[in-house]
N, CA, C and O atoms as a Tinker XYZ file with bonds, in Angstrom:
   348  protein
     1  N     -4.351000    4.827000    9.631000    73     2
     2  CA    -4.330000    5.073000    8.200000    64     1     3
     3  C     -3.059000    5.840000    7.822000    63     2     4     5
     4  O     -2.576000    5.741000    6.695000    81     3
     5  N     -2.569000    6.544000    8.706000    73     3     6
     6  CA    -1.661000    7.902000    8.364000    64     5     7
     7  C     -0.058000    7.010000    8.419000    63     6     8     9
     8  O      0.890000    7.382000    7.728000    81     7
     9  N      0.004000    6.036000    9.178000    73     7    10
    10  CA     1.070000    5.015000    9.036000    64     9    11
    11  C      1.272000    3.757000    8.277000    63    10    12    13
    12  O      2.336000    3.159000    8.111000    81    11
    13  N      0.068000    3.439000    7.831000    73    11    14
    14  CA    -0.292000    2.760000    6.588000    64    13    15
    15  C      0.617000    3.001000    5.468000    63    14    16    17
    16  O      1.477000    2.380000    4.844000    81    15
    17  N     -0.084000    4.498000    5.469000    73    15    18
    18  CA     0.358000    5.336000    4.264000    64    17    19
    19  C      1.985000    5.508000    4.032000    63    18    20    21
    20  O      2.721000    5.247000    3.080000    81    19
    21  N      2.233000    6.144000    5.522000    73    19    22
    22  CA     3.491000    6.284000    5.758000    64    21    23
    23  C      4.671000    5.128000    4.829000    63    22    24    25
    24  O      5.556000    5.207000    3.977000    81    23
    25  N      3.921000    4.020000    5.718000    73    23    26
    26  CA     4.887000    2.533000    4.586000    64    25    27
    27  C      5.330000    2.458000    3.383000    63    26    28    29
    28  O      6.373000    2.094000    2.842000    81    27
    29  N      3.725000    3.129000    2.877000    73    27    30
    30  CA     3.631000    2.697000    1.311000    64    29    31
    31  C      4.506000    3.199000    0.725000    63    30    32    33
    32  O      5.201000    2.676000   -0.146000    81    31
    33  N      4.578000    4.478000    1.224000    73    31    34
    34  CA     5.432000    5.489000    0.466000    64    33    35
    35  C      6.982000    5.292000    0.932000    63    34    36    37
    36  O      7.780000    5.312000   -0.005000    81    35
    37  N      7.407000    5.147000    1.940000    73    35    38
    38  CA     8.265000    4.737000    2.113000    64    37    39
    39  C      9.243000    3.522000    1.502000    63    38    40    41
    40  O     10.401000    3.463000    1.089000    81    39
    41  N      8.148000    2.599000    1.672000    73    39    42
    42  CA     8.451000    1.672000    0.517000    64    41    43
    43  C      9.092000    1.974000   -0.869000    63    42    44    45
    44  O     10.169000    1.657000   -1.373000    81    43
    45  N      7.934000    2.769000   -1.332000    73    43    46
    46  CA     8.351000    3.125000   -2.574000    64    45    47
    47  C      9.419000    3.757000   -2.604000    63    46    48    49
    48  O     10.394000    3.138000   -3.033000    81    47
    49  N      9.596000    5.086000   -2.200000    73    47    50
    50  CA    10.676000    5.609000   -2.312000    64    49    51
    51  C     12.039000    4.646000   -1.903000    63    50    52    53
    52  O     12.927000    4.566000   -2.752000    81    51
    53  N     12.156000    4.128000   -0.983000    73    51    54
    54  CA    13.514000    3.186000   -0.592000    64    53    55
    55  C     13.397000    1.796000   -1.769000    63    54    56    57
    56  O     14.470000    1.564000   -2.326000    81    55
    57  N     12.530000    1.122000   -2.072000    73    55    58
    58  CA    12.881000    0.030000   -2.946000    64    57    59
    59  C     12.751000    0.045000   -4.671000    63    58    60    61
    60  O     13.644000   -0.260000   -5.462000    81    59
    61  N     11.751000    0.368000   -4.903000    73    59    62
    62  CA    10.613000    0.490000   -5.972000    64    61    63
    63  C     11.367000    1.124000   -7.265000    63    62    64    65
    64  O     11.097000    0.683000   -8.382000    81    63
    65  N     12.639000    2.518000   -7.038000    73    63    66
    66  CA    12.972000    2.974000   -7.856000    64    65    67
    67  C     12.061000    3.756000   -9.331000    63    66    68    69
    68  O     12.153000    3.928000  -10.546000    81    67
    69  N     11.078000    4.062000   -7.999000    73    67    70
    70  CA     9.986000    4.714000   -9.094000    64    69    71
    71  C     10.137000    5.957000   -9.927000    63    70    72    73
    72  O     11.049000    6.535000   -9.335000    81    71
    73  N      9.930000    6.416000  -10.539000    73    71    74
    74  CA    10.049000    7.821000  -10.889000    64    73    75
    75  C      8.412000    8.563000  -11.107000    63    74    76    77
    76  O      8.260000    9.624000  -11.713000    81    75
    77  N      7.407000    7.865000  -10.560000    73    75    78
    78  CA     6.115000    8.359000  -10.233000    64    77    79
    79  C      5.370000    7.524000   -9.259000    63    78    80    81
    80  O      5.304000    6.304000   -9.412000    81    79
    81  N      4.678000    8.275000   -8.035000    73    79    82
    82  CA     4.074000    7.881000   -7.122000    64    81    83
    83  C      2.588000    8.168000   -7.013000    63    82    84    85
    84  O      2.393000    9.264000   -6.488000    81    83
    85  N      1.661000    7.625000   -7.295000    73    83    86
    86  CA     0.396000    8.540000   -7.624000    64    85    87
    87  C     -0.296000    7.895000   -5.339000    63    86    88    89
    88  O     -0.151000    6.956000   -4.557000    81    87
    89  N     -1.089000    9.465000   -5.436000    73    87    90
    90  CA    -1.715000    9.211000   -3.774000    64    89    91
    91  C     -2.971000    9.262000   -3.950000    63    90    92    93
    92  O     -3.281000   10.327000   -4.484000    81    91
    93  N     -3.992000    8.477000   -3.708000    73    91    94
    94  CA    -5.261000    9.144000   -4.119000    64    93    95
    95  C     -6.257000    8.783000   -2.818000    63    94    96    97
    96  O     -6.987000    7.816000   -3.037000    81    95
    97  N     -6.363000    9.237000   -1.855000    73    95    98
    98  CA    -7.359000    9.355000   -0.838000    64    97    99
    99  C     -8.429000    9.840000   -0.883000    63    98   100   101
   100  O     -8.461000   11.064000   -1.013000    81    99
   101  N     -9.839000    9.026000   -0.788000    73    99   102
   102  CA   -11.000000    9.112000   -1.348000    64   101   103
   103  C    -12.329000    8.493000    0.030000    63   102   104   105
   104  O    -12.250000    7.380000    0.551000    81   103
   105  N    -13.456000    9.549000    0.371000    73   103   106
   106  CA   -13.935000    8.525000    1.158000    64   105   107
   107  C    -15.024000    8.252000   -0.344000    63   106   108   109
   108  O    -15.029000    8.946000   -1.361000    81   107
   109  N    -15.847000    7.073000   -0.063000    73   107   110
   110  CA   -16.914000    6.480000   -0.607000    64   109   111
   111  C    -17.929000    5.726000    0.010000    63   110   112   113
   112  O    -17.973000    4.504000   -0.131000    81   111
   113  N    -18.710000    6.321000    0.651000    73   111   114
   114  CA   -19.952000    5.598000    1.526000    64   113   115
   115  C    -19.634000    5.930000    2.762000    63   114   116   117
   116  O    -19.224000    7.073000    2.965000    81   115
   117  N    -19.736000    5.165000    3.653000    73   115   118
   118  CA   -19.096000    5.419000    4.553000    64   117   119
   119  C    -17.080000    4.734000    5.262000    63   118   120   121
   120  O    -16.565000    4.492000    6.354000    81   119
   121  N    -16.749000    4.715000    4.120000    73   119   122
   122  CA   -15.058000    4.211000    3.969000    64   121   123
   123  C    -14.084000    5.254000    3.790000    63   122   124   125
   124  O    -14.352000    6.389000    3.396000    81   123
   125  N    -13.148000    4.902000    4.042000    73   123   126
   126  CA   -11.829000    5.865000    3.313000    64   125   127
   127  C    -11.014000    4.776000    2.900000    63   126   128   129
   128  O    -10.620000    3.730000    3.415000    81   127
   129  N    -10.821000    5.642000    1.256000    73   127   130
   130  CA   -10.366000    4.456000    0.589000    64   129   131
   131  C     -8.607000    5.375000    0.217000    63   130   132   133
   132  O     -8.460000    6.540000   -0.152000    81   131
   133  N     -7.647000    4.445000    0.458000    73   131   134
   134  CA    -6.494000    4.852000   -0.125000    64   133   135
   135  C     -5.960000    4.535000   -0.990000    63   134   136   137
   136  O     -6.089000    3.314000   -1.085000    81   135
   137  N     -5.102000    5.107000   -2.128000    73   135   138
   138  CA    -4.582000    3.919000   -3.075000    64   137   139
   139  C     -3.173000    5.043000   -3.262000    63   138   140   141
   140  O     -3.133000    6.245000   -3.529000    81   139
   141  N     -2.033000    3.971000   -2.972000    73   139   142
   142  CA    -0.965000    3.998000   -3.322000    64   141   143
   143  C     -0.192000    3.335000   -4.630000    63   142   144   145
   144  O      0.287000    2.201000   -4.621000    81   143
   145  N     -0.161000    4.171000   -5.661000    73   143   146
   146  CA     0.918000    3.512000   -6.949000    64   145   147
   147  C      1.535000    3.824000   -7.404000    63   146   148   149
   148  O      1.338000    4.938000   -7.889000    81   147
   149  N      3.043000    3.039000   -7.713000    73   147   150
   150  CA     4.045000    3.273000   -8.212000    64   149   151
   151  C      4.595000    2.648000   -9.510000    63   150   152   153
   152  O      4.870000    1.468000   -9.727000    81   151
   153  N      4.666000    3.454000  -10.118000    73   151   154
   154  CA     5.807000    2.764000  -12.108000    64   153   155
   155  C      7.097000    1.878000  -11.493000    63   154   156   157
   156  O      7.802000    1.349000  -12.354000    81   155
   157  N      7.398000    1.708000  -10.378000    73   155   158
   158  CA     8.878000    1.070000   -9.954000    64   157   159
   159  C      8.768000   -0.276000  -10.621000    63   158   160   161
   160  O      7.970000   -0.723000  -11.445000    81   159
   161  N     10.105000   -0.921000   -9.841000    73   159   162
   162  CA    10.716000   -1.486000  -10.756000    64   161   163
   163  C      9.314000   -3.396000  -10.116000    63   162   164   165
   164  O      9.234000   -4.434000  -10.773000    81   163
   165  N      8.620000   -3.124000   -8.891000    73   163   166
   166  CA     7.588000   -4.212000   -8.836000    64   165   167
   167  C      8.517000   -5.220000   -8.090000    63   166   168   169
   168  O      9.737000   -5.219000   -7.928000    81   167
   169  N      7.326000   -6.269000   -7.602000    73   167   170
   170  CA     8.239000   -7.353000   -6.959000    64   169   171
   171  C      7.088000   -8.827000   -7.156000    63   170   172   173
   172  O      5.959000   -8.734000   -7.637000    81   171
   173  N      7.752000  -10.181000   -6.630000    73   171   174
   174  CA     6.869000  -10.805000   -6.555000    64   173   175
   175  C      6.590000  -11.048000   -5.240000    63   174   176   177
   176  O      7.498000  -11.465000   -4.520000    81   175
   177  N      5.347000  -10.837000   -4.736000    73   175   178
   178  CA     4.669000  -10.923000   -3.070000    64   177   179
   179  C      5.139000  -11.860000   -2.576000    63   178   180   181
   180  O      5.541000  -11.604000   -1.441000    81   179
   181  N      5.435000  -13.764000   -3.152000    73   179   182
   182  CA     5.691000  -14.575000   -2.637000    64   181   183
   183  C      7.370000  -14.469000   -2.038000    63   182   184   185
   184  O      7.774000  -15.093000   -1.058000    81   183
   185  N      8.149000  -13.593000   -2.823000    73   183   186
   186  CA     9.391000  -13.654000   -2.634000    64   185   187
   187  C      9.909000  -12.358000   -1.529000    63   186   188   189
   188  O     11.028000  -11.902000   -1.292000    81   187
   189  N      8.823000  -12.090000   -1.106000    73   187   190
   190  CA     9.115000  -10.880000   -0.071000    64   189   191
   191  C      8.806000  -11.108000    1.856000    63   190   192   193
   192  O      7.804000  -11.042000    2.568000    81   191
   193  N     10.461000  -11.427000    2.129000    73   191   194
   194  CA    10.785000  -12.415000    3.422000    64   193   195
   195  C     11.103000  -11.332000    3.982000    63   194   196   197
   196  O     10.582000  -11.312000    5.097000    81   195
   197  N     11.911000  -10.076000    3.707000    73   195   198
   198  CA    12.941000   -9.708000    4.634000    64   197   199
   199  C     11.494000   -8.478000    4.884000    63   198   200   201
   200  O     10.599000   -8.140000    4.110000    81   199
   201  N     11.828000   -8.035000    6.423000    73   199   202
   202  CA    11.592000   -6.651000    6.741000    64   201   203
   203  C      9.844000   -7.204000    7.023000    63   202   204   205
   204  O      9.386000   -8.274000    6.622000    81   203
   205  N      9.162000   -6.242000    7.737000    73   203   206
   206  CA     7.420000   -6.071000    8.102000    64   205   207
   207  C      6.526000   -5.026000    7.637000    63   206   208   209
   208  O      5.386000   -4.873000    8.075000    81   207
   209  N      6.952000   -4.463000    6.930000    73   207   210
   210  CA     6.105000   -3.115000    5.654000    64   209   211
   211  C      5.378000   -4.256000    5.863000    63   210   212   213
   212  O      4.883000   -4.519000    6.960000    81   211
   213  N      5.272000   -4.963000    4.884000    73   211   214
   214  CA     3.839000   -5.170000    3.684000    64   213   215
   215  C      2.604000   -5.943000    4.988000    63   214   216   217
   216  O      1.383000   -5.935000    4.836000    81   215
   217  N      3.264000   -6.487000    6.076000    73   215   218
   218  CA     2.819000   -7.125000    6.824000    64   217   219
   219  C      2.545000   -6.323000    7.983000    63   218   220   221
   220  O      2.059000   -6.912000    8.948000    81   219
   221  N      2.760000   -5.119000    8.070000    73   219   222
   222  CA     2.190000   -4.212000    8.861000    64   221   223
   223  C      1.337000   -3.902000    8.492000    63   222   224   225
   224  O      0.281000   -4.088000    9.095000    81   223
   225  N      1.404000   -3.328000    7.410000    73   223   226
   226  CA     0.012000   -2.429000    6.107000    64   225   227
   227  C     -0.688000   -3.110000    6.816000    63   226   228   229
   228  O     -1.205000   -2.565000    7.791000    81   227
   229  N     -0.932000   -4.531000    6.553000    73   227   230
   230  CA    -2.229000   -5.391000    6.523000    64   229   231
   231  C     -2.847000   -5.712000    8.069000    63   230   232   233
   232  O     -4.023000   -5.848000    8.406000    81   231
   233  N     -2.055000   -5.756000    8.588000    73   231   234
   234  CA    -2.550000   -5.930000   10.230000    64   233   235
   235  C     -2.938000   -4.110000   10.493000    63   234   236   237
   236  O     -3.995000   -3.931000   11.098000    81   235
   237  N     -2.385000   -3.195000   10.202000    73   235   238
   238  CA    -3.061000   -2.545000   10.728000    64   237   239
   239  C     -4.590000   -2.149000   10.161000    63   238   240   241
   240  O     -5.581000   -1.840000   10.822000    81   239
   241  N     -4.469000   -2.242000    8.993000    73   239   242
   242  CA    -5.762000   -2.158000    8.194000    64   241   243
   243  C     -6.693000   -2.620000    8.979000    63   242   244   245
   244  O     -7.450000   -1.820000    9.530000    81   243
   245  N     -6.856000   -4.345000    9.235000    73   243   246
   246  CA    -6.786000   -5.342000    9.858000    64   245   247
   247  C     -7.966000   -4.584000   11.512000    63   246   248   249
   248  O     -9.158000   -4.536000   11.818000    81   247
   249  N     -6.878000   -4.232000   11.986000    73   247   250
   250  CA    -6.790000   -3.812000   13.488000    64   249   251
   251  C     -8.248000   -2.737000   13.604000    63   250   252   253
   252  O     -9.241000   -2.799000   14.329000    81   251
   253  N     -7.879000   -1.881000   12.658000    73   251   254
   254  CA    -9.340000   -0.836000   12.631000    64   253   255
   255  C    -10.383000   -1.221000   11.569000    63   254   256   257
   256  O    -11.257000   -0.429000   11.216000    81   255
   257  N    -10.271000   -2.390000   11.101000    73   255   258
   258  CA   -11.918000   -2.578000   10.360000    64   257   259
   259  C    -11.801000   -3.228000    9.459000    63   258   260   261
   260  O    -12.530000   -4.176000    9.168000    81   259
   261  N    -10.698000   -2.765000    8.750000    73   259   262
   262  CA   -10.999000   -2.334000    7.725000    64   261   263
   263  C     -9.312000   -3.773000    6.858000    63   262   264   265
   264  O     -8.661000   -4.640000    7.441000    81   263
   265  N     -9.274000   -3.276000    5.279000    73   263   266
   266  CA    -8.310000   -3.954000    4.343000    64   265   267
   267  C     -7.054000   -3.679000    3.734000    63   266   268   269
   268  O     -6.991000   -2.710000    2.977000    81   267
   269  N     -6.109000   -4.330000    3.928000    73   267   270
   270  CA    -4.843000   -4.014000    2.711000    64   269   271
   271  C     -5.077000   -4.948000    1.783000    63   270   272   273
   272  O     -5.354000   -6.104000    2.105000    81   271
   273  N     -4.982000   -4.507000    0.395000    73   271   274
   274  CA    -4.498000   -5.252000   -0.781000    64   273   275
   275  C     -3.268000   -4.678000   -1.437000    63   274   276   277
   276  O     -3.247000   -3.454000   -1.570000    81   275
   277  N     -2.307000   -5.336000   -1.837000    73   275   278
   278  CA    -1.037000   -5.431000   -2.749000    64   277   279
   279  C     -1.117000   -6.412000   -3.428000    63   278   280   281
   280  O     -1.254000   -7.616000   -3.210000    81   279
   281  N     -0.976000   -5.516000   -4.658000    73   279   282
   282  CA    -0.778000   -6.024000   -5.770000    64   281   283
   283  C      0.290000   -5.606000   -6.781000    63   282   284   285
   284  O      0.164000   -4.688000   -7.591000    81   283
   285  N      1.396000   -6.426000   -6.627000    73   283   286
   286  CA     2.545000   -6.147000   -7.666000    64   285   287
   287  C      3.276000   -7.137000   -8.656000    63   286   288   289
   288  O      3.628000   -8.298000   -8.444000    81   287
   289  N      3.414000   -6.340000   -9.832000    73   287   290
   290  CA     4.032000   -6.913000  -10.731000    64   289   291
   291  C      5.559000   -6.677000  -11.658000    63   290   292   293
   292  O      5.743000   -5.818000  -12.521000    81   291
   293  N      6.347000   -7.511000  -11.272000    73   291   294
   294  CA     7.737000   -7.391000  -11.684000    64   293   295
   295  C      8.153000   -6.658000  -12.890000    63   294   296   297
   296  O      8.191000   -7.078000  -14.046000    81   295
   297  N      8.441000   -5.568000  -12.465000    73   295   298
   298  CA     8.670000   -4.958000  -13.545000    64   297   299
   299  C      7.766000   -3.416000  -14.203000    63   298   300   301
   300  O      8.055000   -2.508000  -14.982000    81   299
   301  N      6.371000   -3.857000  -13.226000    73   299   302
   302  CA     5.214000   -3.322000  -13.553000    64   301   303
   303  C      5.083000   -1.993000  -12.396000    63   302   304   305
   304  O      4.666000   -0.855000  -12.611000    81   303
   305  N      5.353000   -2.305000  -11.724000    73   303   306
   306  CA     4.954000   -1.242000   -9.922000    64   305   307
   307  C      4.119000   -1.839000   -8.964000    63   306   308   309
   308  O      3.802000   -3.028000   -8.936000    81   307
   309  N      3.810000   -1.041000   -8.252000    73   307   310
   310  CA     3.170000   -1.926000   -7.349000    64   309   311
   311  C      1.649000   -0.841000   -6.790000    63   310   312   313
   312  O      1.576000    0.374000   -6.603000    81   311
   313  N      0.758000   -1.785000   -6.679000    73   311   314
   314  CA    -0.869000   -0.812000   -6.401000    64   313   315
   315  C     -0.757000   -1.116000   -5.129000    63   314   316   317
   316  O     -0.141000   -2.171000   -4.983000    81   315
   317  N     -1.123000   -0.592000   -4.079000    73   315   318
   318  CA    -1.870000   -0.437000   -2.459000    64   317   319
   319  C     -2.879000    0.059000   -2.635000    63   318   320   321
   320  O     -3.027000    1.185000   -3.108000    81   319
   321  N     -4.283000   -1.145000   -2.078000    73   319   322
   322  CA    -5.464000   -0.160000   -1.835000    64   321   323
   323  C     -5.971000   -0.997000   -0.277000    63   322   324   325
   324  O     -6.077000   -2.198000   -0.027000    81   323
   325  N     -6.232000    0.343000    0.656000    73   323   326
   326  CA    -6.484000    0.449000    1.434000    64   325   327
   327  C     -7.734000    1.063000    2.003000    63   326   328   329
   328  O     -7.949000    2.274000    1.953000    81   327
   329  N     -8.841000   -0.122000    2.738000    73   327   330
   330  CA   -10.278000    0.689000    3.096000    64   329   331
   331  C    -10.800000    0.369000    4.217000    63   330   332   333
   332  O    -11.214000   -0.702000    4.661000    81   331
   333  N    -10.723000    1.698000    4.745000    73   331   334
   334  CA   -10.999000    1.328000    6.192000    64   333   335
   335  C    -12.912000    2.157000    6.780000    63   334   336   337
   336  O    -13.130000    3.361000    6.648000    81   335
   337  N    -13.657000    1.466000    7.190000    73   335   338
   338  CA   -14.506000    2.236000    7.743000    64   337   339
   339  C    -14.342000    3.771000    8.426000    63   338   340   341
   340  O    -13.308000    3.889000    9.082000    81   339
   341  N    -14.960000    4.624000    8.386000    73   339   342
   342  CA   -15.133000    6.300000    9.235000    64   341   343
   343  C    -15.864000    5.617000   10.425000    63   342   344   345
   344  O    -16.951000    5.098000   10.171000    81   343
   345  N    -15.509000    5.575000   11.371000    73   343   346
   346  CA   -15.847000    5.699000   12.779000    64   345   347
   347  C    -15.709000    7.310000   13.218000    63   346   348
   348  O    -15.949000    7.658000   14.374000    81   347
């Protein structure tokens, strides 16, 4: 989860050109739910070839249980929510 995270933010800060990053780590039931979002400048998912961020997120999610979703819009920022079971 803690390298998940790591990405997101990373992400953001290196591409996104955000000037707000909201973090909100939450468990709910038995999950931990993450959500990463940024005001940046957004992208479209289909057009994103170079580099393994977004495709790490998801395999590792993946790996322990649990989900990545991204969702971004050009222009708009970009949401990460991430939920992984508490083992």
């Amino acid at each position: 989860m803690f390298l998940i995270c790591k990405e997101a933010l990373n992400n953001a800060l290196k591409y996104s050109k955000a000037t707000k990053i909201d973090i909100t780590l939450k468990k709910k039931n038995e999950n931990i739910i993450l959500y990463v979002h940024d005001n940046g400048k957004g992208f479209v998912l289909t057009d994103t070839t170079n580099g393994n961020g977004l495709k790490n997120m998801k395999t590792r999610a993946k790996n322990i249980g649990g989900f990545c979703q991204i969702d971004s819009i050009k222009g708009k920022g970009t949401k990460i929510h991430v939920e992984v079971p508490i083992t």
